[in-house]
N, C-alpha and C positions, 0 to 999 in steps of 0.2 A: 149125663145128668138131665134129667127129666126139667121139662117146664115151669114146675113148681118151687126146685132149687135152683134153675134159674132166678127167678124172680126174688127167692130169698137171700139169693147173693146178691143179687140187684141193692136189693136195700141195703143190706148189710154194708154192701160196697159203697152207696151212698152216702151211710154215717163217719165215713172215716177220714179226718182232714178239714174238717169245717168248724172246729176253734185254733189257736193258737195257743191257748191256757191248757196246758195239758192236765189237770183233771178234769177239766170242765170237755177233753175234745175226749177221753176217755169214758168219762161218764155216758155221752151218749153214745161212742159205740158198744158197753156193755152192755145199757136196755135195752138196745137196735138187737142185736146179738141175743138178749137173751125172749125176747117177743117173737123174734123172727125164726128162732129154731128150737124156740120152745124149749127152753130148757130148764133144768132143776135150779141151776146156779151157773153165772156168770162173774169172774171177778178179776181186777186188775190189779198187779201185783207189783209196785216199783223197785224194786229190790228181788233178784234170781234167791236174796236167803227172806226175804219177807216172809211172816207167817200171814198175819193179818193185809186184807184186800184195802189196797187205797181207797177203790170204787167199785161197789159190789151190787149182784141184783140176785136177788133168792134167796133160798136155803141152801147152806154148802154143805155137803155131806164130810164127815173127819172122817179122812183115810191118808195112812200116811201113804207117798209116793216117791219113788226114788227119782230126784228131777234129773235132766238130761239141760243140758247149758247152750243146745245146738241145735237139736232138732225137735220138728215136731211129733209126740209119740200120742198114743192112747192108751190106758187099761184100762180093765174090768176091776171091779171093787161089788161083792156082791150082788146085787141086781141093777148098778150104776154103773154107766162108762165114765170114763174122768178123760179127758184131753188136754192137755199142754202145750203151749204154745209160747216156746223161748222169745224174746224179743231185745229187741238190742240194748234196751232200759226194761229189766224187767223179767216180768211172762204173764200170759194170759191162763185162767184154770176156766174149764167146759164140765160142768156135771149133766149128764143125761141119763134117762130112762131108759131101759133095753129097750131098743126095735131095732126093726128091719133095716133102717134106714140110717143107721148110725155111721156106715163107708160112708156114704155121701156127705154125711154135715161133716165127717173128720178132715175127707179131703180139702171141702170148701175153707174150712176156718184153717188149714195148713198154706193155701193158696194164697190167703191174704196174709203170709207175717213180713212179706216185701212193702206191699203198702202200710201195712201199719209201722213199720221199722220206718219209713220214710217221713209219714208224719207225726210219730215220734220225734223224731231229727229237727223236723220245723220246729215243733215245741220248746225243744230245748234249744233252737238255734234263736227263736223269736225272746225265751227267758235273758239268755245270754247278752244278748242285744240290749235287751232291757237294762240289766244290770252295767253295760258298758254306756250307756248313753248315762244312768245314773251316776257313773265315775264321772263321764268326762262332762256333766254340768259341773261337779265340784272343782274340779279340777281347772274348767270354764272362771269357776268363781274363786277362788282360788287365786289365778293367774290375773283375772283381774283388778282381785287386790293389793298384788303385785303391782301390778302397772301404776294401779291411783298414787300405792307408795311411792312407789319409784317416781312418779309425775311430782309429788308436793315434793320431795326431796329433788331434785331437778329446778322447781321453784324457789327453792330456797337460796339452790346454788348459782341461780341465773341472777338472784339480789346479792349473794354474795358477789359476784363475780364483777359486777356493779359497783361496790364497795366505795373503791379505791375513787372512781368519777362520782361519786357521791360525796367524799372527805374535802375532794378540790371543789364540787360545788358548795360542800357547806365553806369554806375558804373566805371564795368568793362571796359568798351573803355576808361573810361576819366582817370583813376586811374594810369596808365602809363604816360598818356602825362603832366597829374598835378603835378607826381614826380618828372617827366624829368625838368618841371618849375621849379619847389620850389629848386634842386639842382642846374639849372644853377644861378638862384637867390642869393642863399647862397654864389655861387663860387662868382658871381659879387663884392655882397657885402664884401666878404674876399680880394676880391682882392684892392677893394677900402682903406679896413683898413690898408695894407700891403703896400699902395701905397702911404701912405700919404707925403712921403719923393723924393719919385721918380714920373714920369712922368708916365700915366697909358698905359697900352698898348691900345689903340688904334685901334688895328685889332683884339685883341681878345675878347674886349668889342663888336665890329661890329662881329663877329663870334657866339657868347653869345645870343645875341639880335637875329637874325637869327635865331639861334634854337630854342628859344623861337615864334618866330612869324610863325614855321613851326609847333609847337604843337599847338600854335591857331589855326594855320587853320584847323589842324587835330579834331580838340576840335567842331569847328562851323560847319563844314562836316559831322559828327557823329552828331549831333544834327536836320541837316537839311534834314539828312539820317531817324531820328526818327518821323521828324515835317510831315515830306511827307509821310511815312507809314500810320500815322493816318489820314489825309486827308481822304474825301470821293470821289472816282473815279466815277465823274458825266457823262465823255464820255469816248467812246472807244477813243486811238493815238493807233499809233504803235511804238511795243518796240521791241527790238533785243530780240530772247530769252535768250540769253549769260547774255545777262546784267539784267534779270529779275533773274534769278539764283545768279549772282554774290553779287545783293544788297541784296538778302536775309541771303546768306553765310554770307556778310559783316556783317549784324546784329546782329550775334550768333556766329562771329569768337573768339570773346577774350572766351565769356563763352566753347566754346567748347574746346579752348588750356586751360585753367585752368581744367577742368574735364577731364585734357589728352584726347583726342577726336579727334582723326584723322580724317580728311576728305578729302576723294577724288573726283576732279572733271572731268569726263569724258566727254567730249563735241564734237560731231561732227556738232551739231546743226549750228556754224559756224555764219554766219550772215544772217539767217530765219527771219523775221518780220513777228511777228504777230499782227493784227490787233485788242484788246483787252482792258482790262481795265488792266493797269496795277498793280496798288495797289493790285488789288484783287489773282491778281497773286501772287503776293508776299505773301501776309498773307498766301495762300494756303501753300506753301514751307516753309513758317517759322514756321507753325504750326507743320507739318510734320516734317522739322528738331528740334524743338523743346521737340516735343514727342520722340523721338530715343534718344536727350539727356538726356532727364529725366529717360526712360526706362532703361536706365543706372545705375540709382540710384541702382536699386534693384537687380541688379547682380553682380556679382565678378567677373569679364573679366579685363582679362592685358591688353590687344591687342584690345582696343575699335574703333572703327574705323566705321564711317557713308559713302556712297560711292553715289555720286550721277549722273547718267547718264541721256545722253541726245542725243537722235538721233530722224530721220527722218523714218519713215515707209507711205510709199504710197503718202498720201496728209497731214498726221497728224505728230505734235512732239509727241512723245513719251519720258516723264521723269519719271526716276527710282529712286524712294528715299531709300537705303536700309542700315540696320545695324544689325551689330550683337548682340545685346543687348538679344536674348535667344528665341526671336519672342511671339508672341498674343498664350494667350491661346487659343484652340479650342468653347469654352464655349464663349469665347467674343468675335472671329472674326468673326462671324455674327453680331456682333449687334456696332460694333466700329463706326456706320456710323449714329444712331439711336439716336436722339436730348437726351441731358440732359444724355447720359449715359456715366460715368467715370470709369476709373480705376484709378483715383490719388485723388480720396476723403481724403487722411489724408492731400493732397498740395492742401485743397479748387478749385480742380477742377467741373469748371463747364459743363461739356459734350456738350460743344457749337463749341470747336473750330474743331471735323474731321464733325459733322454736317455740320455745316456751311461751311467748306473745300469743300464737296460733292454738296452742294447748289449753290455754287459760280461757280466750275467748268461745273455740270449739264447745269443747266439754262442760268449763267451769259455768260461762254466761251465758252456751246456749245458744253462741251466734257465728257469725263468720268473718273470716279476717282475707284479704287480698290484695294485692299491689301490681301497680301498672306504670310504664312511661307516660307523662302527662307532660307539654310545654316546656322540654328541657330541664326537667326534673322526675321524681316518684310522687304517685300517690296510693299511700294507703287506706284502704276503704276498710273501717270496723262497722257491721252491724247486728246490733243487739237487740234482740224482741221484746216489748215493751211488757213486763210484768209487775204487776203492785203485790206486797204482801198477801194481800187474799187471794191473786190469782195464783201466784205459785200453791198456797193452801188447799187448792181446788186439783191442782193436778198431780197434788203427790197420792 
């Protein structure tokens, strides 16, 4: 091969492989191909039964040809040569003018169907790819919505699971103000018996009554304090964090003064809003206070006392749940955070609720949750990033 088809296979060889888009890496080697060898017609054929060229350059001459599925052939068709050139997606068709020089371009364009078969291959291997990354987004999302499911229902089950230490705290709230009833009752009616001669007092039956209608309210408060915990928190509102704290405290105060269980509340948090679910905040703390009560059980301490703080660091709250209940083994604070795993199996626990604790604060509020030996007890650190309605606004 002379100089000249060198250099034509030079380029030729150049255009082949430099898209990924197979019409687009086709298209230029047909114009390359057909500038370069000058030819009548050049055309890419994706289909071995294709009649019509995917990517064509010229005028094709109609001549039927008996295709060949393997190799590369040429014929003559009146004063035209025709070459074909099988490909592994496909064939390529070559129309030219009779010369001299027709061996030389036949053999060249028969040379190249290894390289073109190869980046062929890329093309469709690069399509494929495509089309497998666009499964496995969906599937990505998909599986995700999976999980959220599976997360809120896991939530639910972590309040149900709760239930039951919920009925004995509501118990406890109602157990004071029922006796406070049933004794101003008794006194009512004693005084009625005593009175049957004399005129009844008047102001101290209206006094009676009153105390009574302040333990109702006390009674339906507690109740609407319990009805709202279980709700599901379908949107973020914003809540004071003072008061996210306070109604958890509320919920576990009677059980805490019966198990002697001090509890301190350090608060500079102040009036911070945050931008959140509320409910879910709460279950987090009551979970946590509820563990440190329990933790209780199993130690001999005079001086039990739960401490819970609340400040501001940077842009985030920062809450400290800590007691002295004797702290986490080493053995199991690693793994306090790890689904289904309990240390109160003889109290039917189900290792749902510091899981689910950790899931809620991660994902749900955006923050982090963690727990350390402190002073012969735990503490857990919750910290949440400080967003107000318009800031969330801004970052969705």
């Amino acid at each position: 091969m002379n100089d000249k088809y060198l250099a034509i296979s030079y380029e030729c060889l150049s255009s082949i492989g430099n898209s990924f888009e197979l019409e687009s890496m086709m298209a230029e080697v047909v114009i390359t191909f057909y500038q370069s060898t000058k030819a009548v017609f050049v055309g890419f054929y994706e289909s071995i039964d294709s009649i019509l060229p995917t990517v064509s350059a010229g005028k094709d001459e109609d001549n039927e040809i008996k295709m060949s599925y393997y190799e590369c052939f040429m014929a003559k068709s009146k004063n035209f040569y025709i070459i074909v050139l099988p490909l592994k997606m496909g064939y390529m068709k070559f129309v030219y003018n009779e010369n001299k020089h027709i061996e030389d371009t036949y053999n060249m364009i028969c040379n190249f169907k290894k390289k073109i078969n190869f980046a062929l291959s890329a093309c469709v291997g690069v399509k494929e790819l495509e089309k497998l990354n666009d499964e496995l987004e969906d599937r990505v999302k998909q599986s995700v919505e999976k999980i959220r499911e599976h997360e809120k229902m896991l939530i639910v089950q972590s309040k149900s699971a709760i239930m039951g230490e919920m009925l004995e705290m509501i118990a406890h709230q109602w157990r004071q103000p029922i006796t406070s009833i049933g004794m101003i009752s008794n006194n009512m009616l004693f005084n009625i018996i005593i009175s049957e001669e004399n005129e009844l007092d008047k102001e101290l039956f209206k006094n009676e009554l009153e105390d009574i209608n302040k333990q109702i309210k006390y009674l339906s408060h507690t109740i609407d304090d319990f009805r709202n915990f279980f709700k599901e928190s379908k949107s973020k509102e914003e809540v004071f964090v003072n008061d996210a704290i306070d109604k958890s405290v509320a919920l576990l105060k009677k059980q805490l003064e019966q198990n002697s269980i001090t509890l301190e509340i350090k608060s500079t948090c102040g009036e911070i809003l945050l931008y959140t679910y509320k409910n879910e905040l709460t279950q987090v703390l009551l979970n946590i206070l509820n563990n440190s009560k329990d933790a209780f059980d199993t130690q001999d301490i005079k001086d039990k006392k739960i401490t819970v703080e609340c400040m501001q660091e940077n842009q985030n709250i920062v809450i400290n749940l800590k007691d002295n209940a004797g702290g986490i083994k080493d053995d199991v604070l690693s793994k306090i955070f790890e689904p289904y795993f309990s240390t109160k199996k003889q109290k039917n626990g189900t290792g749902l609720g510091l899981y689910m604790s950790k899931i809620i604060i991660n994902r749900h509020l955006e923050g982090e949750i963690f727990v350390k030996n402190v002073d012969n007890g735990a503490m857990f650190t919750i910290k949440i990033p400080i967003k107000t309605k318009e800031e969330n606004k801004l970052n969705v």
